[in-house]
C-alpha positions in Angstrom: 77.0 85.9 -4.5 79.4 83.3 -5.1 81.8 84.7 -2.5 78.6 84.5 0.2 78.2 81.4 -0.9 81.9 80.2 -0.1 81.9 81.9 2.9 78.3 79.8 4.7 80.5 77.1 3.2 83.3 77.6 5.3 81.3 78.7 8.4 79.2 75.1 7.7 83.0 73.7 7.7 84.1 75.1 10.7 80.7 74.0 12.3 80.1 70.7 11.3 83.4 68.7 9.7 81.2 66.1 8.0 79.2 66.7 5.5 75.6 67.3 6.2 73.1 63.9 5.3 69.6 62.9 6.1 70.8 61.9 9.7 70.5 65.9 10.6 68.3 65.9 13.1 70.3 63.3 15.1 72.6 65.7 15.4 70.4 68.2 16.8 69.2 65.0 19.4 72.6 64.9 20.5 73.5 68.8 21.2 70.4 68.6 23.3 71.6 65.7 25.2 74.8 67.5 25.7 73.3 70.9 26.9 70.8 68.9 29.5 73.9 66.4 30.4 75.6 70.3 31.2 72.7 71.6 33.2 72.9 68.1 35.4 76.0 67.4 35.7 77.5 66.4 39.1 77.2 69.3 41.8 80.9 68.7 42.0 81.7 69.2 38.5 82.5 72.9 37.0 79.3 74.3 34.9 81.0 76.9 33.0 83.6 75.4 30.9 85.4 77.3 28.1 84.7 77.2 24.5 88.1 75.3 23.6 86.5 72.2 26.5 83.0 72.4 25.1 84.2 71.5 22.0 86.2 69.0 23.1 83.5 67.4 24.8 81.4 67.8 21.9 83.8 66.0 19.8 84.2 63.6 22.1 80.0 62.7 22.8 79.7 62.8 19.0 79.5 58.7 17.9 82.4 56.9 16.0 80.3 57.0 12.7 80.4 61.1 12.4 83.6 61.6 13.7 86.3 62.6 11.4 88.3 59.6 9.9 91.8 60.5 10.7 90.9 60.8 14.5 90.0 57.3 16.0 86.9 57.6 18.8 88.4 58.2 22.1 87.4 56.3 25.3 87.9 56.6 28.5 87.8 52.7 29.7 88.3 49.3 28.5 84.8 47.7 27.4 83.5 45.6 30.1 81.6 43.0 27.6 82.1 41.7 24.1 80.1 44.3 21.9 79.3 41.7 19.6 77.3 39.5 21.9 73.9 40.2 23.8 74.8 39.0 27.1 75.7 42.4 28.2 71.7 42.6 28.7 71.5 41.1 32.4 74.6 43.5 33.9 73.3 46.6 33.1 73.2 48.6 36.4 71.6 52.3 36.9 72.9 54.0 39.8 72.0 57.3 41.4 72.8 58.8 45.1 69.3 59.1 45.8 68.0 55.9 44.4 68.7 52.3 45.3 70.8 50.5 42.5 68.2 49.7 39.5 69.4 46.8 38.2 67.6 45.9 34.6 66.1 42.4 33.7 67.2 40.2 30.6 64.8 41.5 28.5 65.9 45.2 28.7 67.4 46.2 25.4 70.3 48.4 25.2 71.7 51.0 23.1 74.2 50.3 20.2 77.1 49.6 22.2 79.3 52.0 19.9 77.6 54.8 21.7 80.1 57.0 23.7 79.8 57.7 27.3 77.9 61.3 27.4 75.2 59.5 25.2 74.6 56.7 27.6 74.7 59.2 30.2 72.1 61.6 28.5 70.1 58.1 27.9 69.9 57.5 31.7 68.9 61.0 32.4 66.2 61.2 30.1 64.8 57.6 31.6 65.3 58.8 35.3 64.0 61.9 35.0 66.5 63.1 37.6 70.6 63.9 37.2 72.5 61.5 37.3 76.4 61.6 39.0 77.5 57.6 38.8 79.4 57.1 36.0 78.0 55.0 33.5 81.6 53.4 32.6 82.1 49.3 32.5 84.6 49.8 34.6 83.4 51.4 37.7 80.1 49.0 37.6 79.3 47.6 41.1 80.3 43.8 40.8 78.5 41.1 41.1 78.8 37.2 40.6 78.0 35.6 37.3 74.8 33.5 37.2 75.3 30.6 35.0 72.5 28.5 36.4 70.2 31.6 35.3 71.6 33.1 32.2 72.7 30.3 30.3 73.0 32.4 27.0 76.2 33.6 28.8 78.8 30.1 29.2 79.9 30.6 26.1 80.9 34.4 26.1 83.9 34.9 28.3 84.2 38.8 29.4 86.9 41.0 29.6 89.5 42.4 31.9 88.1 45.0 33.5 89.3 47.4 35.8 88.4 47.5 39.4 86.9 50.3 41.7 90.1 49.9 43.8 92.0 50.7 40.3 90.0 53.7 39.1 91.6 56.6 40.7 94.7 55.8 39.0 93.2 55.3 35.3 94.5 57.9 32.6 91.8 60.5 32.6 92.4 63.5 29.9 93.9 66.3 31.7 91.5 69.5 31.7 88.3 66.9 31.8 86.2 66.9 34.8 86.1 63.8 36.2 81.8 63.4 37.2 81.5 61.9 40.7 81.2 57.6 40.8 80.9 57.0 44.3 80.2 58.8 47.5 81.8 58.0 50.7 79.0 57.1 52.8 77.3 55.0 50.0 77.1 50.9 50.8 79.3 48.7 48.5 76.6 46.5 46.9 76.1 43.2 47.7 78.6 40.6 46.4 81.8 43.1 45.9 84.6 41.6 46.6 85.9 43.7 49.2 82.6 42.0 51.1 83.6 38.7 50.5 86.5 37.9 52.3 86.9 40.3 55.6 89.9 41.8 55.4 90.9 44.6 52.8 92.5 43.0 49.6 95.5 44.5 47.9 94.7 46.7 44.8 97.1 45.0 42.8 95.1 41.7 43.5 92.2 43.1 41.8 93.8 44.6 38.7 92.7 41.9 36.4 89.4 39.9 36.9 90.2 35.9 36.4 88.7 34.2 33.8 85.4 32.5 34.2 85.8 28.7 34.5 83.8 27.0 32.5 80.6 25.3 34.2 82.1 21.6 33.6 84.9 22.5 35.8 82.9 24.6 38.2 80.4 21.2 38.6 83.7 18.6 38.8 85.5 20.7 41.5 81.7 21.3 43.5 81.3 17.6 43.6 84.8 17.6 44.9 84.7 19.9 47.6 80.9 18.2 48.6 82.7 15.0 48.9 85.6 16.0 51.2 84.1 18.5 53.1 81.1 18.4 55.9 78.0 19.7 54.5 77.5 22.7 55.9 74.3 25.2 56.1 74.4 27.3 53.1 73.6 30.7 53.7 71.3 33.1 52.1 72.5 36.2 50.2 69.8 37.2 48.3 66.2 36.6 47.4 65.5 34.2 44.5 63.4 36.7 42.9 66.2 39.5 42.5 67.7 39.8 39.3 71.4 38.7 40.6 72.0 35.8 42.8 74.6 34.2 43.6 74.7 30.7 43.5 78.2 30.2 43.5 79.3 27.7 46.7 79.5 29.7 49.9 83.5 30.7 50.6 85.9 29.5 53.5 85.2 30.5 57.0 86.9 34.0 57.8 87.1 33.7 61.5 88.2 29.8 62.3 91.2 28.7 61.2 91.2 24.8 60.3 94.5 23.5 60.0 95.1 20.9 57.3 96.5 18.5 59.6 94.2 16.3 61.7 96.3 16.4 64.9 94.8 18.4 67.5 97.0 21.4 68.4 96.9 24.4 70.7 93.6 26.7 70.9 93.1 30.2 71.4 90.2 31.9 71.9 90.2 36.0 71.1 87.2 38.6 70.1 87.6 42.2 69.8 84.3 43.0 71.1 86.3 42.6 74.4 88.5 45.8 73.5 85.4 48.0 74.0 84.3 47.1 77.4 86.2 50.6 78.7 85.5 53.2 81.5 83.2 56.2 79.7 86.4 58.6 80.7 88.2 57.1 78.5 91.6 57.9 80.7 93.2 54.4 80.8 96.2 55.5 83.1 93.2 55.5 86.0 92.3 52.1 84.9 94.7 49.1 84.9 92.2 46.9 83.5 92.0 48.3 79.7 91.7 46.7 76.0 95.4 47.8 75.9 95.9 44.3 77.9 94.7 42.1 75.2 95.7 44.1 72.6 99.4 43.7 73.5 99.3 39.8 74.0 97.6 39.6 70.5 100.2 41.5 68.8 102.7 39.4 70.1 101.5 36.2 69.6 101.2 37.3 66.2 104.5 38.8 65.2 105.7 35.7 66.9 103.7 33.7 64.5 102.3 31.7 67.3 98.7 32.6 66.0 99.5 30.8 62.7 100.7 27.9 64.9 97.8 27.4 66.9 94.0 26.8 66.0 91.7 29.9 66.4 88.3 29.5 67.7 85.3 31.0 66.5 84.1 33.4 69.4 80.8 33.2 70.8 78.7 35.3 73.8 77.4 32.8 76.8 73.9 32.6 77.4 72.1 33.0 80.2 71.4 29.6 81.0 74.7 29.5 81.2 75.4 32.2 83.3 73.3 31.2 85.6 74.7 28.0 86.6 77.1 29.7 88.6 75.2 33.4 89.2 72.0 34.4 90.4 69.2 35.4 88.0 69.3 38.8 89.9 72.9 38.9 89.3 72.7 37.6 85.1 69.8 40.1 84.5 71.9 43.4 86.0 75.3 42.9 84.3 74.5 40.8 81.1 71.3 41.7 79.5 71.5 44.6 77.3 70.1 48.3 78.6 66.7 48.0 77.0 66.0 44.9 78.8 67.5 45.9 81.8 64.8 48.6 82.3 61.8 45.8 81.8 63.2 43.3 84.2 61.7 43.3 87.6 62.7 45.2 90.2 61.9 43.2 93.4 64.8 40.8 92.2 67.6 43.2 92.4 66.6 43.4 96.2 68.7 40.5 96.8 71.7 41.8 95.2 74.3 43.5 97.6 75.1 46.1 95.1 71.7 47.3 93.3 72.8 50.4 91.9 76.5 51.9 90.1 78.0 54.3 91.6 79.8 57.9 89.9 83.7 57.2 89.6 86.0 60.2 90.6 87.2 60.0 87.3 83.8 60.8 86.0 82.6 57.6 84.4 80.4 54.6 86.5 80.9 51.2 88.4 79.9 49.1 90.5 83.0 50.3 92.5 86.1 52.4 92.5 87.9 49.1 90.0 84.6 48.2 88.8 84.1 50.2 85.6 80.7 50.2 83.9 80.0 50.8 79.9 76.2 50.8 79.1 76.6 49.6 75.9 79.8 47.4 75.9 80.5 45.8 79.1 78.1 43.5 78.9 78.6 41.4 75.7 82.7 42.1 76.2 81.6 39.9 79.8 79.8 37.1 78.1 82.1 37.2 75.1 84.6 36.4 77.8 82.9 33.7 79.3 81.9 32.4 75.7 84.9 31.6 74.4 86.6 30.0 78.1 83.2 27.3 77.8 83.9 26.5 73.9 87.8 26.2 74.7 87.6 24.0 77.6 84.8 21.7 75.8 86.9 21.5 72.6 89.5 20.9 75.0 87.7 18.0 76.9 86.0 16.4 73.3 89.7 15.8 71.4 89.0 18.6 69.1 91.9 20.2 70.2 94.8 19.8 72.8 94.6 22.3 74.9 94.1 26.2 74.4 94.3 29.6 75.9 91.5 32.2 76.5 93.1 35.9 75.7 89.7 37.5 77.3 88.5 40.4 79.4 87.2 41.8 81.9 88.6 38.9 84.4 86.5 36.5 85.9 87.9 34.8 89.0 86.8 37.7 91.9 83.0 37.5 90.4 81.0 35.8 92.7 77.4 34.5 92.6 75.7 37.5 93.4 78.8 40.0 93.9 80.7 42.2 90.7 84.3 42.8 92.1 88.1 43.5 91.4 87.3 44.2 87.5 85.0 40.8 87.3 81.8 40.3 86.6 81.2 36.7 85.1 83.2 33.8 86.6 84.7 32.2 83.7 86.0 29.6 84.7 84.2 28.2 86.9 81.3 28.8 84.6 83.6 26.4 82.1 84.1 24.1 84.8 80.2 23.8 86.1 79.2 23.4 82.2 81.9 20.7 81.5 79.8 18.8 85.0 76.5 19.3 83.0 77.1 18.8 79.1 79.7 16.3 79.5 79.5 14.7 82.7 83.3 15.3 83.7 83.6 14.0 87.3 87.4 15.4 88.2 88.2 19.0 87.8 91.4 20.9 88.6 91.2 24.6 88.9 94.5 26.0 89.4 94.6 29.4 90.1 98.0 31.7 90.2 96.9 35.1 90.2 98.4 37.4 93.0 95.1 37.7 94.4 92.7 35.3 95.5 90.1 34.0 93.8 87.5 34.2 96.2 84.2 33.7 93.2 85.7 30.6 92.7 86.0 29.3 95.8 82.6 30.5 97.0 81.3 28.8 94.0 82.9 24.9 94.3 83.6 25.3 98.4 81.4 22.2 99.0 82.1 20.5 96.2 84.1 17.2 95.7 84.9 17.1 92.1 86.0 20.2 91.6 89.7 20.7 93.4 90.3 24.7 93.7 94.0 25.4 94.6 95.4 29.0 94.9 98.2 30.5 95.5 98.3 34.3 96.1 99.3 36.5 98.2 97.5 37.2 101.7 99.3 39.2 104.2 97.1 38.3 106.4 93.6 39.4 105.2 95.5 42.9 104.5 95.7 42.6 100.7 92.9 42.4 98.1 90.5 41.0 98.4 91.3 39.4 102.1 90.2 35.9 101.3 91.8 32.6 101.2 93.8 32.1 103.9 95.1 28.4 104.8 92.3 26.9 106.8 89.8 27.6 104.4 89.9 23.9 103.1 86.2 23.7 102.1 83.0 22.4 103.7 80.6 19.3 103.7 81.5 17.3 101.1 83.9 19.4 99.6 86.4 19.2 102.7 89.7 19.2 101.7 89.4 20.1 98.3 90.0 23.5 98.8 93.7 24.3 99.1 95.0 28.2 99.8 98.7 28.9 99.6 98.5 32.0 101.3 101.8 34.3 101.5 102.0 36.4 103.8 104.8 38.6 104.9 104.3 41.5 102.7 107.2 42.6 100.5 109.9 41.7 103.1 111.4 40.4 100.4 109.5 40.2 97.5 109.0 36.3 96.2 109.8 35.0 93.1 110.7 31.8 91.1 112.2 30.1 94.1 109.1 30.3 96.2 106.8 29.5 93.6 108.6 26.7 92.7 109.0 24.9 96.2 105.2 25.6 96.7 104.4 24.2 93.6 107.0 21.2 93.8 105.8 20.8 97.6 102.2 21.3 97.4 100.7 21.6 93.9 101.9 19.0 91.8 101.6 16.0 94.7 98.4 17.0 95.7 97.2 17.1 91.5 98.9 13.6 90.9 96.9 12.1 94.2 93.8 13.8 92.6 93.7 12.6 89.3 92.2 14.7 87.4 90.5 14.3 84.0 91.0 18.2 82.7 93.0 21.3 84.4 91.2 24.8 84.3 94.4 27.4 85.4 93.0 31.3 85.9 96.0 32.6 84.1 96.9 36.0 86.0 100.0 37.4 85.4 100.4 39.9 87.7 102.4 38.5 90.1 105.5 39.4 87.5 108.2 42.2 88.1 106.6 45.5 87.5 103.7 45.2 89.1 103.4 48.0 91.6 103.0 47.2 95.2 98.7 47.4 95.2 98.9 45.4 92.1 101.4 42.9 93.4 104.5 43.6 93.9 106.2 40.1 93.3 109.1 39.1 91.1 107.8 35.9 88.9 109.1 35.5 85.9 107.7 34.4 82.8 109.3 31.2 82.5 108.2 30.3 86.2 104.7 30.3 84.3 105.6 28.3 81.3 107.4 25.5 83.8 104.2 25.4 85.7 102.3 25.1 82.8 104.5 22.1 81.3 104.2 20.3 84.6 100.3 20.2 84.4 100.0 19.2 80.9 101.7 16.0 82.9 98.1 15.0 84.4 95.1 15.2 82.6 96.5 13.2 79.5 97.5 16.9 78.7 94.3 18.4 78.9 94.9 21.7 80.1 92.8 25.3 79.4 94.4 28.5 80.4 92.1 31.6 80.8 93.7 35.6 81.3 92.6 36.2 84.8 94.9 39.3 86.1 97.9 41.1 84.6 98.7 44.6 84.1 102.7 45.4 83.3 102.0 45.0 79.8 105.6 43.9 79.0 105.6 41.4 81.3 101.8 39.9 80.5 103.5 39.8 76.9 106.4 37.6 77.4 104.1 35.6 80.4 101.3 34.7 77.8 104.1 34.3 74.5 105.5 31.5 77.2 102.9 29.9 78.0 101.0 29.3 74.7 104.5 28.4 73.3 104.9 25.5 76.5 101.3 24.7 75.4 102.3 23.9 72.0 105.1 21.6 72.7 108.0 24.2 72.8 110.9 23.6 75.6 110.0 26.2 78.2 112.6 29.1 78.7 115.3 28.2 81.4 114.6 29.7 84.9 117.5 31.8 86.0 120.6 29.8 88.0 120.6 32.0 90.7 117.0 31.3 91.4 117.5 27.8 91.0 119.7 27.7 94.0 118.2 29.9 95.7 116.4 28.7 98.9 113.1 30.2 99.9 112.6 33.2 102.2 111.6 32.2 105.7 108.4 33.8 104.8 107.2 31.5 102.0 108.8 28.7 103.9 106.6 29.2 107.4 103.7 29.7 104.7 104.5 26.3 102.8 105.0 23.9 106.3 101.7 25.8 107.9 99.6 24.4 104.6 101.4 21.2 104.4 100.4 20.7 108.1 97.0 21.6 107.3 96.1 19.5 104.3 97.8 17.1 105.0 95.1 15.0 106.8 93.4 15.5 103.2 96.0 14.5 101.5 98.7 12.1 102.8 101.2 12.7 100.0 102.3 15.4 101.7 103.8 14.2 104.7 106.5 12.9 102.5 107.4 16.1 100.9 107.6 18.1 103.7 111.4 18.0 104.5 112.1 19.2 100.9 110.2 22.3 101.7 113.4 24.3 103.0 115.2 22.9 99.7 116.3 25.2 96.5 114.6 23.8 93.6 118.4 22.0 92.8 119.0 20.8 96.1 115.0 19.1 95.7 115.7 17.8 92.9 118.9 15.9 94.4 117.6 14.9 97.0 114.4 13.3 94.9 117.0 11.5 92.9 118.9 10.1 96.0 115.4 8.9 97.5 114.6 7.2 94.2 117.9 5.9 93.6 117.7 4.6 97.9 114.4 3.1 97.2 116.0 1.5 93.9 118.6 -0.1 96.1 116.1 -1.2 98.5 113.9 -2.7 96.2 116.5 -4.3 94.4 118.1 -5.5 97.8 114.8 -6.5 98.7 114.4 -8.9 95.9 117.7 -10.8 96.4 116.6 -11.7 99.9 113.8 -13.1 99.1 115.1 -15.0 95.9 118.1 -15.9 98.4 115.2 -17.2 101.4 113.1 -19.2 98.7 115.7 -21.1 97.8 117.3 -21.9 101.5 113.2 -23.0 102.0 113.3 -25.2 98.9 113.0 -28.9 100.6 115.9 -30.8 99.8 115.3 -34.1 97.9 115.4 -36.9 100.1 118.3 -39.4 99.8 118.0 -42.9 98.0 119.3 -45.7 99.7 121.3 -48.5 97.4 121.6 -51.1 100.4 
């Protein structure tokens, strides 16, 4: 007997290492839990686990007070809150995949916090009715904000580090224990997680350790602060009053401007990745010249360059109709900017004025409104008023002081698009939508357009051809009608009122040679800059297109410009205007070359010595070519604008020789002038009256 006896002893032993008090049936409680917490455990956890891991687990779900005393309780995260205090009450946070996040009031009342995991978890279960797979550690709680304007129990309790969700794959987890599932992929991060806060991904380090809560003194001092520096600003919303965490923290810095902490205006760029998706549905862009890859490129650059950091960004923004319209149709607005929905409601008797009323089936397999023309359904139309959004904002920041001047890194091009007519990759005039809305909002009276793209800008002539205050000068190549899109040629000066403020330097020729620097920069030197100065005006819009560049096959251009030809244009127009100047991506296609072109310019913009222009184009003369093209359009315009008779010998020059002989002529009139002077000094005082002569007799 006393040998059974022993033995039930030892089998009690083995079973149970404390000894056995009134608390029994709390045992019992907790074996259940553990047998319902293995019957709903995660789908992705194991359900048959060997004796040896049962009783590990076991051991480990049993609470601190029955465990064995040599063995301290084991636990598998740092505490999130201060055991001792209550103000764990308001974070508590039950989460299941097929149930929004339950968050619990203040008044909900919470288990002993010495409890171990598996009991919380069997807790939950029991409550929800319904397994549960988050885990229920401090640690991987969704974060949100403290409320100390709510819970004011809570300034005087400062919590923990904890560890973030960015941290917990690399936590210590005992080896042979299933790790139960926290998080699914596709679930949404909850409102006020960091990693929604600021944009951009944040480094896990960052997050390792939480800060400490300042304390609400400090948080009230350094709120006045920033009230009394900074424009008030709309605060928005993040959540409803009534939910049980709200933030009412002061809204954080603007993620997409960047506002420099000096007050002098600098250079602006406008950019949006919405314009990367306007694409052809084939999705080939070797067929297409006109691709994201454009931007894309010229972004990279200017940031590994760190011009981006230099410069101010602007906050992008889509034109509105209204806008739109004051240089399109309302047949023409409705068919390439409104989205597809919309599209199908408008009315259809409009579009009967429209030359093109229908897209057409590509080769390639996709849709445009012609063989250059791509089409997207869903993208091309905001990536087209995103385009035209951000030239508007960037040439009326431009105008109002806010900034300097700026470029507009956007697409698809603008400067083909005409009132009514979607052409050469355009659909939206952009610039000269900037330049009709700087006439409207701000009543500008003198605007330059400068335009030197290899092709003509035929939208924007069509657009200001009668108008006096707008001065549109291109310079492209013509061939006589034979190369895209045929427009432009010299004696297209303008009509009405607007004679003579429409200037077309016109090459022609073909590639017999091809031009470069020394071309452009007699016509510019000859034509463009005395022409701008007589004009005087008050901003310059240029339609940046950089195709005219080496690389550029034949259709596409086939000239030899080089990049710091653009940036020594661009410094010479920042000399009118007061400096105003606003340069929008029109053309461009040799991705290297748009590159270094656009890296040139925005550097010129910002008050960076342009690149020297090589020596031997410096010397070199024009081709007879651009020469006959240059005298033909001085001979032309130049009962518009007399300036030009006086440049006209020079036209023949290299830009050297020019500049010699501008410095003889200056230094001739000099001597003149001064020469001048001593005459008349010398005649005044032959002229004086002698006094007359008093007689003594």
């Amino acid at each position: 007997m006393e040998t059974e006896s022993n033995n039930d002893q030892s089998s009690t032993a083995s079973d149970f290492p404390l000894r056995k008090t009134a608390s029994e049936p709390n045992l019992l409680k907790v074996r259940l839990k553990q047998r319902v917490m293995e019957r709903r455990c995660s789908p992705m956890s194991k359900r048959h686990l060997p004796p040896s891991l049962k009783k590990k687990l076991l051991s480990t779900c049993m609470p601190p007070s029955e465990s064995p005393p040599q063995e301290p309780p084991k636990e598998f995260s740092p505490p999130c809150y201060d055991p001792g205090s209550d103000n764990c009450q308001g974070h508590v946070l039950f989460s299941s995949p097929s149930m929004p996040n339950i968050s619990l009031a203040a008044h909900h009342v919470l288990s002993p916090p010495d409890l171990s995991e598996a009991a919380v978890r069997a807790a939950c279960t029991a409550r929800l009715g319904m397994p549960l797979t988050g885990q229920m550690l401090p640690g991987t709680l969704p974060f949100y904000p403290s409320l100390p304007a709510i819970d004011s129990e809570h300034e005087d309790n400062a919590p923990l580090d904890t560890i973030s969700e960015l941290q917990e794959p690399t936590t210590a987890v005992p080896r042979g224990v299933i790790r139960p599932l926290g998080r699914t992929q596709s679930s949404p991060l909850p409102l006020g997680h960091p990693l929604l806060e600021g944009g951009a991904a944040v480094p896990p380090q960052t997050l390792a350790i939480q800060p400490a809560p300042v304390p609400p003194e400090e948080n009230e001092q350094r709120d006045a602060e920033v009230q009394g520096t900074e424009p008030r600003s709309i605060r928005p919303l993040s959540r409803a009053l009534s939910s049980p965490v709200v933030h009412l923290g002061a809204p954080g810095p603007p993620t997409i401007t960047r506002r420099r902490a000096s007050s002098t205006p600098t250079t602006g760029l406008a950019f949006d990745s919405q314009m990367l998706k306007h694409a052809c549905i084939c999705g080939n862009n070797v067929l297409h010249p006109e691709h994201a890859g454009r931007l894309q490129s010229i972004w990279a650059r200017l940031l590994e360059t760190g011009l981006v950091q230099r410069c101010d960004r602007l906050r992008p923004r889509k034109a509105s109709t209204q806008e739109l319209q004051s240089c399109h149709s309302e047949a023409h607005v409705l068919l390439y900017g409104t989205s597809p929905v919309n599209r199908y409601k408008m009315d259809i008797s409009k579009l009967g004025t429209l030359p093109v009323t229908a897209f057409v089936r590509l080769p390639c397999g996709g849709i445009g409104v012609d063989s250059d023309t791509t089409w997207n359904e869903v993208y091309t139309a905001p990536a087209a008023r995103m385009a035209v959004g951000c030239t508007i904002d960037l040439a009326f920041r431009t105008w109002t002081g806010d900034i300097r001047n700026g470029f507009a890194i956007v697409r698809p091009p603008g400067h083909h698009a005409e009132p009514q007519q979607a052409m050469g990759f355009c659909f939206f005039n952009s610039i000269a939508i900037a330049a009709r809305m700087l006439q409207k909002e701000h009543r500008v009276h003198k605007i330059l357009i400068f335009d030197w793209d290899v092709h003509h800008g035929n939208g924007t002539q069509e657009v200001f051809y009668d108008d006096p205050r707008v001065l549109v000068i291109s310079m492209h190549r013509h061939d006589d009608g034979n190369f895209f899109p045929g427009t432009g040629s010299p004696a297209e000066c303008g009509a009405g009122a607007g004679l003579g403020f429409n200037v077309n330097i016109a090459w022609s020729g073909g590639l017999n040679p091809p031009l470069g620097d020394a071309e452009y920069l007699a016509a510019f030197r000859s034509i463009v800059m005395p022409i701008a100065r007589e004009f005087g005006p008050d901003i310059v819009l240029v339609s940046a297109g950089f195709d005219a560049t080496e690389g550029h096959t034949p259709p596409l251009g086939g000239y030899r410009v080089s990049p710091a030809c653009f940036g020594y244009m661009t410094r010479q127009l920042m000399q009118v205007a007061n400096g105003r100047v606003v340069l929008a991506l029109e053309g461009g296609y040799h991705l290297a070359s748009i590159c270094d072109s656009a890296e040139e310019c925005v550097r010129v913009l910002l008050g960076d010595a342009p690149s020297p222009i090589s020596a031997t184009e410096l010397t070199r003369p024009p081709c007879p070519n651009a020469v006959a093209v240059i005298q033909k359009v001085i001979g032309i315009q130049s009962m518009h604008w007399p300036c030009l008779q006086e440049i006209a010998k020079t036209a023949t020059c290299s830009f050297n020789d020019a500049l010699r002989n501008e410095k003889e002529d200056k230094d001739t009139v000099t001597a003149m002038a001064s020469l001048s002077m001593q005459q008349s000094a010398a005649s005044v005082l032959v002229s004086y009256p002698r006094p007359p002569e008093i007689s003594h007799s």
